[in-house]
N, C-alpha and C positions, 0 to 999 in steps of 0.2 A: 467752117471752123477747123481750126489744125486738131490736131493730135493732140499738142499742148495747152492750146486754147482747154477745149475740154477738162483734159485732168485739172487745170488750175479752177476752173468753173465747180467741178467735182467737189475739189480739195475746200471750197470757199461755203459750197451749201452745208458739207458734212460738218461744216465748223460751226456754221449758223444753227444747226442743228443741234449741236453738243452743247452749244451755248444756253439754248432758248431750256433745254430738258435740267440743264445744270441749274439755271436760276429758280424754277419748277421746285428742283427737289428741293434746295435751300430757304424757297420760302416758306416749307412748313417744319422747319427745322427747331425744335425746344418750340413746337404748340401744343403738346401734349393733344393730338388730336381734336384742337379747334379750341379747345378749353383754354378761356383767360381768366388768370387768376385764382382765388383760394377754393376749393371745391365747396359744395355746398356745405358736408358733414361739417367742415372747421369752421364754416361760419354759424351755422346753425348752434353750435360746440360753447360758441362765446358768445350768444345772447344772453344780456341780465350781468356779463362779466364787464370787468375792468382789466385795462392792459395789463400783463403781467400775470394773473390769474392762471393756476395751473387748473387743467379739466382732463379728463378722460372721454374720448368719444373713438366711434367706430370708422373706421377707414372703409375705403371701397371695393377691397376684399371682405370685409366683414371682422376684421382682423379690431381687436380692443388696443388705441392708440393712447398714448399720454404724453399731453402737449402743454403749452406756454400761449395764454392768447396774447396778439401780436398785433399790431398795425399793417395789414397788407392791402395791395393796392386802394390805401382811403377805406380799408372796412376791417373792425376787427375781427379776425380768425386766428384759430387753432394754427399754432404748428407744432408737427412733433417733435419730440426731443430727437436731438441727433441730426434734424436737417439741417443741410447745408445748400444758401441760398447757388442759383445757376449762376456764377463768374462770368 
């Protein structure tokens, strides 16, 4: 094999390489760490509620939230004031 041969063989893995790592990262890209959908606390938050229903409940710092119960993915949960869904 040339010279050339080579670096374009080089040039071709290194790409397949950047490729495969690039689609890797992007797929866990807004999964908040494997977690889909509303966390437990907000749904827990809106048992016994009606949409629309304001509630107070705890976040996952520990932190006292005050939300809005809401239709999210097919279940009602809490959201708090102020969120703004991911575009």
């Amino acid at each position: 094999m040339t010279k050339k041969g080579i670096v374009k063989t080089m040039v071709l893995v290194m790409l397949l390489a950047m490729m495969s790592v690039s689609a890797c990262a992007n797929s866990d890209r807004g999964n908040r760490g494997g977690q889909q959908g509303p966390p437990p606390e907000a749904i827990k938050a809106c048992e016994g509620k009606q949409e629309g229903d304001k509630v107070t409940f705890e976040g996952r710092g520990g932190e006292s939230l005050s939300g809005t119960c809401q239709s999210v993915d097919d279940q009602l949960a809490a959201v708090p004031e102020g969120h703004r869904s991911p575009q």
